[in-house]
Backbone as CSV, one residue per row, in Angstrom:
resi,resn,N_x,N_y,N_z,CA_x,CA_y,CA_z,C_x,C_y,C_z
1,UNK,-7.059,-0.288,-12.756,-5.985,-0.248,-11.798,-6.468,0.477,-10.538
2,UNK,-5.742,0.110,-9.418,-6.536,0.471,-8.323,-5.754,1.764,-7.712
3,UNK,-6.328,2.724,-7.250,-5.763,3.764,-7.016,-5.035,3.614,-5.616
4,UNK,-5.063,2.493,-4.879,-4.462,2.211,-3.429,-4.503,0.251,-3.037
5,UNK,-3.289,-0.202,-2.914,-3.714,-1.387,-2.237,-3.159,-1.205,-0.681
6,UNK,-4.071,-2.145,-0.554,-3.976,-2.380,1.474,-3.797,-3.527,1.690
7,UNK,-2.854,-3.735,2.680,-3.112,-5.056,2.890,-3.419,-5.020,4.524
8,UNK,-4.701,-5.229,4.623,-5.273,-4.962,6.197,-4.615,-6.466,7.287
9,UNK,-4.189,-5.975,8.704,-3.542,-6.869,9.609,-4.569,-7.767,10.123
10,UNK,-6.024,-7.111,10.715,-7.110,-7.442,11.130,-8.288,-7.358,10.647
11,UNK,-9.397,-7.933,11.204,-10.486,-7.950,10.678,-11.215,-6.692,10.917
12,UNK,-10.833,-5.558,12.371,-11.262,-4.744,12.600,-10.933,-3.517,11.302
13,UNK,-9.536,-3.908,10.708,-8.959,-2.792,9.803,-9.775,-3.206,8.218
14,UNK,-10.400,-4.610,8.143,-10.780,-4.409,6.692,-12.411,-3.739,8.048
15,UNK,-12.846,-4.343,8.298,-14.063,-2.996,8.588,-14.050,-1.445,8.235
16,UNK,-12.793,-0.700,9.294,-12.772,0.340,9.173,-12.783,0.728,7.649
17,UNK,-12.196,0.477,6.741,-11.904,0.235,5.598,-12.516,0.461,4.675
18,UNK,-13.589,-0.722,4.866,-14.829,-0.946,3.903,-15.658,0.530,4.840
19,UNK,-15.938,0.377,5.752,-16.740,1.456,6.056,-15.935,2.979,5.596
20,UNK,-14.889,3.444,5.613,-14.974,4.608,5.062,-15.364,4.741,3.516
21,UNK,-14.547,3.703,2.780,-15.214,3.638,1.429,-16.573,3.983,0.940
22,UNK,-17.186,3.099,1.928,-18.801,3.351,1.734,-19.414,5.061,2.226
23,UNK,-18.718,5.382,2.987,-19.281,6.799,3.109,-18.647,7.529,2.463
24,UNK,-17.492,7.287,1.489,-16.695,8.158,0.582,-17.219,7.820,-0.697
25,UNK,-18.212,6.952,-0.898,-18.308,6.613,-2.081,-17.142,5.677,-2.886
26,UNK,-16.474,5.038,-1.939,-14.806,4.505,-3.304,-15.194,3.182,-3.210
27,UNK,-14.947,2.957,-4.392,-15.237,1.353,-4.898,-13.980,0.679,-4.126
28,UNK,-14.777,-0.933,-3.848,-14.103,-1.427,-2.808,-13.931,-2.962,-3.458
29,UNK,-12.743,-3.851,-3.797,-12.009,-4.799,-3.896,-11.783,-5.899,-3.553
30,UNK,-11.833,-6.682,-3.646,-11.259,-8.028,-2.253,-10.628,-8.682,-3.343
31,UNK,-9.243,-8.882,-2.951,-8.682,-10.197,-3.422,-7.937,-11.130,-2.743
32,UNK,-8.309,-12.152,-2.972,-7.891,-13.388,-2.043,-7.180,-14.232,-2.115
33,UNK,-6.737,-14.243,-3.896,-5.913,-15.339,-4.416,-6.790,-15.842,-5.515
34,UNK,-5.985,-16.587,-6.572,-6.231,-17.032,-7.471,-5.287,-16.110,-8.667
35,UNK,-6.017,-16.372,-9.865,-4.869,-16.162,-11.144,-5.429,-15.251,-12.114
36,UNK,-7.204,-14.564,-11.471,-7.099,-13.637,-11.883,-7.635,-13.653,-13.319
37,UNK,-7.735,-14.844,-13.860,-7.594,-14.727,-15.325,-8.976,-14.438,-16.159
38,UNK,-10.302,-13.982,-15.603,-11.348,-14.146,-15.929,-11.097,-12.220,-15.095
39,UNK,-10.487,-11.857,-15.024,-10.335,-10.254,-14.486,-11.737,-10.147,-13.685
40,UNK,-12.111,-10.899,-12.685,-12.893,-10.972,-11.888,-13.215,-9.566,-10.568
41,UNK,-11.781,-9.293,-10.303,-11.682,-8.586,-9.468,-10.584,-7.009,-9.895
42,UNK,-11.057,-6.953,-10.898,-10.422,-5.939,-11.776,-10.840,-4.586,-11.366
43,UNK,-10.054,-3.782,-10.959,-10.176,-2.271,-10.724,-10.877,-1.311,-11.833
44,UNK,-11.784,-1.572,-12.087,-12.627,-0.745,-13.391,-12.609,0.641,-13.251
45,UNK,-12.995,0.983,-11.886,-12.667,2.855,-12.051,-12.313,3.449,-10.331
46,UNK,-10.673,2.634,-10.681,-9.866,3.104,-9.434,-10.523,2.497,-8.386
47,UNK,-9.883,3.268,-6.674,-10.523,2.521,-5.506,-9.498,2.035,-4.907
48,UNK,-9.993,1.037,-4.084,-8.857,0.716,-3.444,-8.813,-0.956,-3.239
49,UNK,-8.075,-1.831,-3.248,-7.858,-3.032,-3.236,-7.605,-3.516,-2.162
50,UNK,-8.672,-4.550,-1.514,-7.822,-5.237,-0.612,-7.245,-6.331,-0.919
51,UNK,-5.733,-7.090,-0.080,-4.834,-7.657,-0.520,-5.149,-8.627,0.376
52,UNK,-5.866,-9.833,0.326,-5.995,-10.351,1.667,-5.209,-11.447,2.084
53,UNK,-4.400,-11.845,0.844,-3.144,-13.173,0.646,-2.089,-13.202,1.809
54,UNK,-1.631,-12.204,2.106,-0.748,-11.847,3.186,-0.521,-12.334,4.395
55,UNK,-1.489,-11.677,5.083,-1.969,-12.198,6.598,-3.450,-13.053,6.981
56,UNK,-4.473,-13.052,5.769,-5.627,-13.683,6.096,-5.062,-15.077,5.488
57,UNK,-4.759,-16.228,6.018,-4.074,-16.793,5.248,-4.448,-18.117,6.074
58,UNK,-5.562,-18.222,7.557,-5.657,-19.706,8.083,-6.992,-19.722,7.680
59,UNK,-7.294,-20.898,6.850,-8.807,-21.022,6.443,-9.253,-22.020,7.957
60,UNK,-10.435,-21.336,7.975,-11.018,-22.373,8.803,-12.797,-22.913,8.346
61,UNK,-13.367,-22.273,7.354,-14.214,-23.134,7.138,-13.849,-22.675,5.675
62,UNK,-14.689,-23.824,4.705,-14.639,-24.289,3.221,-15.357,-25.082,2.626
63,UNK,-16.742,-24.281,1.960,-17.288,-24.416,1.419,-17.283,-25.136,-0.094
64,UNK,-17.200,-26.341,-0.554,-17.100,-26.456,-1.852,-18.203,-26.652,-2.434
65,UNK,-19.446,-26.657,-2.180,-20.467,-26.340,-2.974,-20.579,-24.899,-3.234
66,UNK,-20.658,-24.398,-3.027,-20.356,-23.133,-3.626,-19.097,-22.120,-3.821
67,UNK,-18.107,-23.112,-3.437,-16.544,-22.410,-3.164,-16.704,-20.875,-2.560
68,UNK,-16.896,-21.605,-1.660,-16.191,-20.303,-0.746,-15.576,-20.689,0.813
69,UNK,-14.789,-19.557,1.200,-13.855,-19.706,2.657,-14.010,-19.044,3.734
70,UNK,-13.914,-18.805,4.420,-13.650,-18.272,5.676,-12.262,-18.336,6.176
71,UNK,-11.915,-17.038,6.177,-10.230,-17.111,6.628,-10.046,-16.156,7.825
72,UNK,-9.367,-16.291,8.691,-8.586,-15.335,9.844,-7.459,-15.210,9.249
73,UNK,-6.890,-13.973,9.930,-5.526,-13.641,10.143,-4.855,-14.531,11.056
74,UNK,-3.661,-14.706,10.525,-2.348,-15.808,10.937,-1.846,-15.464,12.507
């Protein structure tokens, strides 16, 4: 379980974000969607979660060979 979720507005705020983590040492999260069910993105020892379903929510590129996205904020 994660000791904090965020749900960051901008791309500048998941920066700031990820960068204090990293100089605090706190394990750092991303979730984007999905169901979770393979506990992929599971809080193993606290930290903080990002929530990115919210506002990162216009894909603009999409990768399906290797599934992955590229999303902005709305």
């Amino acid at each position: 379980m994660p000791d904090v979720v965020a749900y960051p507005d901008t791309k500048e705020q998941v920066e700031q974000i990820v960068a204090y983590c990293q100089q605090e040492k706190i394990p750092v999260y991303v979730y984007g969607g999905g169901s979770s069910v393979t506990r992929g993105v599971e809080c193993m020892k606290g930290g903080i979660s990002l929530d990115m379903r919210l506002r990162f929510d216009k894909v603009i590129e999409f990768n399906e060979k290797i599934r992955q996205s590229r999303c902005r904020q709305a």
